[in-house]
C-alpha positions as CSV (number, residue, x, y, z in Angstrom):
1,X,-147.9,160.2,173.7
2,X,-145.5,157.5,172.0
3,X,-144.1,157.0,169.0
4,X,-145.8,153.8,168.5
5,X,-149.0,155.9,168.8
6,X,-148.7,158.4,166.2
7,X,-146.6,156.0,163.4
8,X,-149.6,153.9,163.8
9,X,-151.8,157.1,162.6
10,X,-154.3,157.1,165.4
11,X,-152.9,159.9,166.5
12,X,-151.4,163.1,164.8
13,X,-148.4,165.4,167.2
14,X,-149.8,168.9,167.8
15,X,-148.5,171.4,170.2
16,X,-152.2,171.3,172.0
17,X,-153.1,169.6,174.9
18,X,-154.0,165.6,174.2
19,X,-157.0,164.7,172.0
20,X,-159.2,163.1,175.3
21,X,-158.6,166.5,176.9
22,X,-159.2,168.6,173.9
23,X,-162.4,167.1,173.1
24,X,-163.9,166.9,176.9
25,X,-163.7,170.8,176.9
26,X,-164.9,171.2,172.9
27,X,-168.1,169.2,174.3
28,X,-168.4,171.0,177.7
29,X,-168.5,174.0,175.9
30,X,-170.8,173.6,173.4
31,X,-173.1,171.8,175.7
32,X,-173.1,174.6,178.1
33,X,-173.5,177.8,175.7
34,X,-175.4,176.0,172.5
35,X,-177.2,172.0,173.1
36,X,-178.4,172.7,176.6
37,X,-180.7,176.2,176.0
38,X,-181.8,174.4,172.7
39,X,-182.7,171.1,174.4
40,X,-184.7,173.2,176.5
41,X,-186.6,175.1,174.1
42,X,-186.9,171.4,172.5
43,X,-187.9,169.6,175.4
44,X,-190.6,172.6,176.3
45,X,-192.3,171.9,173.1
46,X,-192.5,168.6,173.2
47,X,-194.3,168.7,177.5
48,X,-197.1,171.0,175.2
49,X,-198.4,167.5,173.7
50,X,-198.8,166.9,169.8
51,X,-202.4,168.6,169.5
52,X,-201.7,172.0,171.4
53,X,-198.1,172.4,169.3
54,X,-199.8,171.8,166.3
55,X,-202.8,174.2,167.5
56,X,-200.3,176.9,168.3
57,X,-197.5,175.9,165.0
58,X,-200.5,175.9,162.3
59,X,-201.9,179.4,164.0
60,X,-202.4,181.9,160.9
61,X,-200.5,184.6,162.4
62,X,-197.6,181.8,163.3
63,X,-197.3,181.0,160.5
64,X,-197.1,184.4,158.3
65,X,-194.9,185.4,160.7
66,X,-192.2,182.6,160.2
67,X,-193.2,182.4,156.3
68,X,-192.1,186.2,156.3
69,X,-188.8,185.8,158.6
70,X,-187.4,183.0,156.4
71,X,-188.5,184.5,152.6
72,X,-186.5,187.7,153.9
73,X,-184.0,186.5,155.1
74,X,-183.3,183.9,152.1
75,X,-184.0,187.0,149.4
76,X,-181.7,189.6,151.3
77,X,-179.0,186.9,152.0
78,X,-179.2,186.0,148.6
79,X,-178.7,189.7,147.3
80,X,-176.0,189.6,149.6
81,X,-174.2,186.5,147.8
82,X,-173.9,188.8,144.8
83,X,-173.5,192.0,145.6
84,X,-171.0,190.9,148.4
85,X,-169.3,189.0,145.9
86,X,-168.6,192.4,143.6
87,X,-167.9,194.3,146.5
88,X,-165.2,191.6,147.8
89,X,-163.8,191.7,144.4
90,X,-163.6,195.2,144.1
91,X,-161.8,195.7,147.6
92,X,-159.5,192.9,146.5
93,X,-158.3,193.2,143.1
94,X,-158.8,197.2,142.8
95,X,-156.6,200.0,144.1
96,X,-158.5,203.6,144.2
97,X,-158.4,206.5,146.6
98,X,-160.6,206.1,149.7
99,X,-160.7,202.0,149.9
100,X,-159.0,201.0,153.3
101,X,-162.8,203.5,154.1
102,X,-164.1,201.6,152.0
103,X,-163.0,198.8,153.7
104,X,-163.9,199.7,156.9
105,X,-167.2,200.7,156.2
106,X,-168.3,196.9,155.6
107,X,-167.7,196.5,158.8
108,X,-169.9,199.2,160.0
109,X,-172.8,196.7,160.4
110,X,-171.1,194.7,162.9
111,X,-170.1,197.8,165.3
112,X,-173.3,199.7,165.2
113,X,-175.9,198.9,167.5
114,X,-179.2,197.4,165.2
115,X,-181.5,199.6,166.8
116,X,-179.5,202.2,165.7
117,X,-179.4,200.8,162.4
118,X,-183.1,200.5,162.4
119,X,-184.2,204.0,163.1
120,X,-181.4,205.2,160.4
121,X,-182.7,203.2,157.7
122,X,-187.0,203.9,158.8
123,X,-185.5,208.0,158.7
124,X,-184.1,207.3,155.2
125,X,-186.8,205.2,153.7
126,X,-190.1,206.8,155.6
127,X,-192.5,208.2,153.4
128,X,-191.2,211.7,154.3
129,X,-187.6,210.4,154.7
130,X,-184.6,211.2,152.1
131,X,-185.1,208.2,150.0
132,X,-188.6,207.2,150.6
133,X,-190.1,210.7,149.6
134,X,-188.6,209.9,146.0
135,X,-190.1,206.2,146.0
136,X,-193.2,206.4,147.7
137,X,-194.7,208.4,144.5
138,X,-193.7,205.4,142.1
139,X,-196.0,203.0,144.2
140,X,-192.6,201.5,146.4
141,X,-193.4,201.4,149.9
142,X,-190.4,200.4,151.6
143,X,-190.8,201.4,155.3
144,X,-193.6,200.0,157.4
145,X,-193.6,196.8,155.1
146,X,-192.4,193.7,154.2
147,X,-189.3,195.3,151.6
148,X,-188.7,197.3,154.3
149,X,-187.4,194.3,156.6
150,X,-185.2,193.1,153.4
151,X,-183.4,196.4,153.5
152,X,-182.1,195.9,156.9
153,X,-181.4,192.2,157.2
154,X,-179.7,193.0,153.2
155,X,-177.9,195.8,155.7
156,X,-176.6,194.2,158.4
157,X,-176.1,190.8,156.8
158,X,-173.3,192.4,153.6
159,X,-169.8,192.1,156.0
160,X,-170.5,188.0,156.7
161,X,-170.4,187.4,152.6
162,X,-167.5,190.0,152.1
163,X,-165.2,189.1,154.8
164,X,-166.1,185.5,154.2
165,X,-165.4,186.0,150.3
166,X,-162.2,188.3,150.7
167,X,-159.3,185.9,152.0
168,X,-160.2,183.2,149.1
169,X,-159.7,185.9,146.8
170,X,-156.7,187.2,148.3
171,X,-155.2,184.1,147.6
172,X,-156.6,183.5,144.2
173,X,-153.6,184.0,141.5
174,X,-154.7,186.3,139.1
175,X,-152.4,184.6,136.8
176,X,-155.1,181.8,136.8
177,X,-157.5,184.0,134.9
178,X,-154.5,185.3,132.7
179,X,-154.0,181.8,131.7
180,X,-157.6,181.2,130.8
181,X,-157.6,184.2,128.5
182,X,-154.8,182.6,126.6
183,X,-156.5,180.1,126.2
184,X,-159.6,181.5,124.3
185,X,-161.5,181.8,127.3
186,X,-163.8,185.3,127.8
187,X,-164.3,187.0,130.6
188,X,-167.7,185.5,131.5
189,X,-166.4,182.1,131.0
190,X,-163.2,182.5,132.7
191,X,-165.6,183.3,135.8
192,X,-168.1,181.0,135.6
193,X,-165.3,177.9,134.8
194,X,-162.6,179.0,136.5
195,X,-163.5,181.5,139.4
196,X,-166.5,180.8,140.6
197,X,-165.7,177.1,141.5
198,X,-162.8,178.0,143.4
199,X,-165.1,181.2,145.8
200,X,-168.6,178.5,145.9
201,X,-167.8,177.1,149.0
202,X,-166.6,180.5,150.7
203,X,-169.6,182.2,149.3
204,X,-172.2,179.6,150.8
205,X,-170.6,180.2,153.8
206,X,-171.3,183.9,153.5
207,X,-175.0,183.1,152.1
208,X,-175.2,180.9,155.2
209,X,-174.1,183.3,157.9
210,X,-176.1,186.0,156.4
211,X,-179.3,183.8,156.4
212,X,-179.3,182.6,160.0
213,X,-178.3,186.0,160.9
214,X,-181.3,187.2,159.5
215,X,-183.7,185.2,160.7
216,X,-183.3,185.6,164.4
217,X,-182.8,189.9,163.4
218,X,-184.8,192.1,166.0
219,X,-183.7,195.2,167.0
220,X,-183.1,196.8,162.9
221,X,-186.1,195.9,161.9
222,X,-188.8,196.5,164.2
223,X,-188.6,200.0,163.9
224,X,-188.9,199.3,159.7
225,X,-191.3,196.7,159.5
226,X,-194.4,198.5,161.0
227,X,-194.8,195.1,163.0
228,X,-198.6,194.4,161.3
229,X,-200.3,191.1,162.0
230,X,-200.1,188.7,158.8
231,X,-198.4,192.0,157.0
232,X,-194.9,193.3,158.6
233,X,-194.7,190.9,162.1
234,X,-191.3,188.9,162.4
235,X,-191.3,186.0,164.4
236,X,-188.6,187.3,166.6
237,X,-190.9,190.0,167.7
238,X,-194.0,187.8,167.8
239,X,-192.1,185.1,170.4
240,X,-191.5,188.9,172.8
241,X,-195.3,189.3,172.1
242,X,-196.3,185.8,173.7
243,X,-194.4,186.4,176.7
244,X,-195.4,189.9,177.1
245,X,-199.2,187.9,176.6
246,X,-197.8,185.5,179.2
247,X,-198.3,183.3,176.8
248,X,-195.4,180.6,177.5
249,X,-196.5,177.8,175.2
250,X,-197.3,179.7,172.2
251,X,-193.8,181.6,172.3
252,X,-192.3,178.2,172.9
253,X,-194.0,176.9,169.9
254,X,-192.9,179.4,167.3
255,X,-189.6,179.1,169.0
256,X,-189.2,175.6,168.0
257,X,-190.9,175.9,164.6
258,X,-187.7,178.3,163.9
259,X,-185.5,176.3,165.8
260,X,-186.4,173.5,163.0
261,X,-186.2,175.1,159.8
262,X,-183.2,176.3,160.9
263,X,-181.2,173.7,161.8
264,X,-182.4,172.0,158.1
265,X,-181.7,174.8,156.1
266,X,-178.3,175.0,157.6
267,X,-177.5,171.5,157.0
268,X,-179.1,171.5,153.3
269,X,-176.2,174.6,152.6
270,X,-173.1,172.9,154.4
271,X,-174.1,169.5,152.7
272,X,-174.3,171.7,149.2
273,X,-170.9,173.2,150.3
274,X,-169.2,169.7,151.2
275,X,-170.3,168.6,148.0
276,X,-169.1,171.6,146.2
277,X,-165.7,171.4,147.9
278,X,-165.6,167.2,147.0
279,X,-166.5,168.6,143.1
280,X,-163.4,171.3,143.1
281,X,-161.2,169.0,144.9
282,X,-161.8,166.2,141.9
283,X,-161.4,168.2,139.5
């Protein structure tokens, strides 16, 4: 690399390997582990033809079943944003006995196996269980339906928003909301003017995580969800059921409807991030 080459501002000096090289392997890579397996799921939807994907896509139990894996996953990852948000802030700005536990307890999720996970939280929340017996009286059936699946994707989806969340505040001065206070500012201003621009883009990442995690969830919440036609059935578990079935092109099918919805939802949050950043890095 010459000098010419990187005053001219093509090219920026890093102690890693030249750009050409770096990229070749950054594309091999991804190709191999993530564009190839989804091509295929692609390009096996589109050999089914236009009137047999649209048979098995519009399919009423298809399509509850992907309705009800997307609408929990956006509500759970969405009770995530907040809650993961005060529990972030807690960890950071906080000092009590028992919080490096705490600490380490958000990352329980992450270590223990889901089906493990799943029969803990069906014991806890079964009609006989130590929290369901109290809530099944008040007409709140949580096990063996559909707020039963929010519970564990609202379980195992908490550590992406709080570790996403923690290192912005970590380096968010606290004089910054000491100097909004002086200023007439309350506290629910200071957070809403001040804070909460600076943690949006960090906490759409979190929301975003949580979410995708979520929707392709299968081993916590079959053993919660009761796994009913049109009532409790993920679409994780009903792609398993069409190739237990055999049943190639119909698991293919609901494949690539998730596949799609996906991807879009993904890029409407990092386009609402990228926009958010562009807004906090006007102003």
């Amino acid at each position: 690399m010459s000098a010419r080459a990187i005053c001219s501002g093509w090219v920026r000096p890093s102690v890693m390997p030249g750009f050409g090289m770096t990229l070749g392997f950054t594309l091999a890579y991804l190709g191999l582990v993530v564009l190839i397996p989804l091509s295929a799921v692609m390009f096996r939807a589109a050999g089914l033809g236009w009137q047999d994907f649209l048979a098995l896509a519009t399919d009423s139990r298809t399509l509850a079943a992907v309705r009800l894996s997307f609408s929990t996953a956006l509500l759970a990852a969405a009770l995530n944003a907040v809650f993961g948000l005060l529990v972030a802030w807690v960890l950071v700005r906080y000092s009590f006995p028992g919080k490096r536990v705490l600490d380490a307890m958000v990352d329980l999720p992450f270590a223990l196996p889901t089906a493990v996970a799943g029969i803990a939280l069906t014991s806890l929340y079964a009609g006989n269980g130590w929290i369901g017996q109290f809530l099944e009286p008040l007409g709140i059936k949580v096990a063996y339906a559909p707020l039963g699946i929010m519970v564990a994707l609202t379980f195992i989806g908490l550590p992406f928003v709080v570790r996403t969340i923690q290192p912005v505040l970590h380096d968010l001065d606290a004089e910054i909301e000491e100097a909004a206070a002086t200023l007439g500012a309350g506290r629910a201003r200071t957070f809403r003017k001040v804070i909460l621009p600076v943690l949006s883009p960090s906490l759409l990442t979190g929301f975003a995580l949580a979410c995708a995690r979520g929707v392709g969830e299968y081993g916590s919440v079959i053993f919660i969800a009761g796994n009913i036609p049109h009532v409790s059935e993920i679409a994780p578990l009903l792609i398993v059921i069409r190739l237990e079935e055999f049943n190639y092109a119909g698991a293919t099918a609901v494949a690539a409807i998730m596949l799609a919805i996906s991807f879009i939802l993904l890029l409407l949050i990092n386009l609402i991030q990228a926009w958010s950043s562009q807004r906090m890095g006007r102003a």
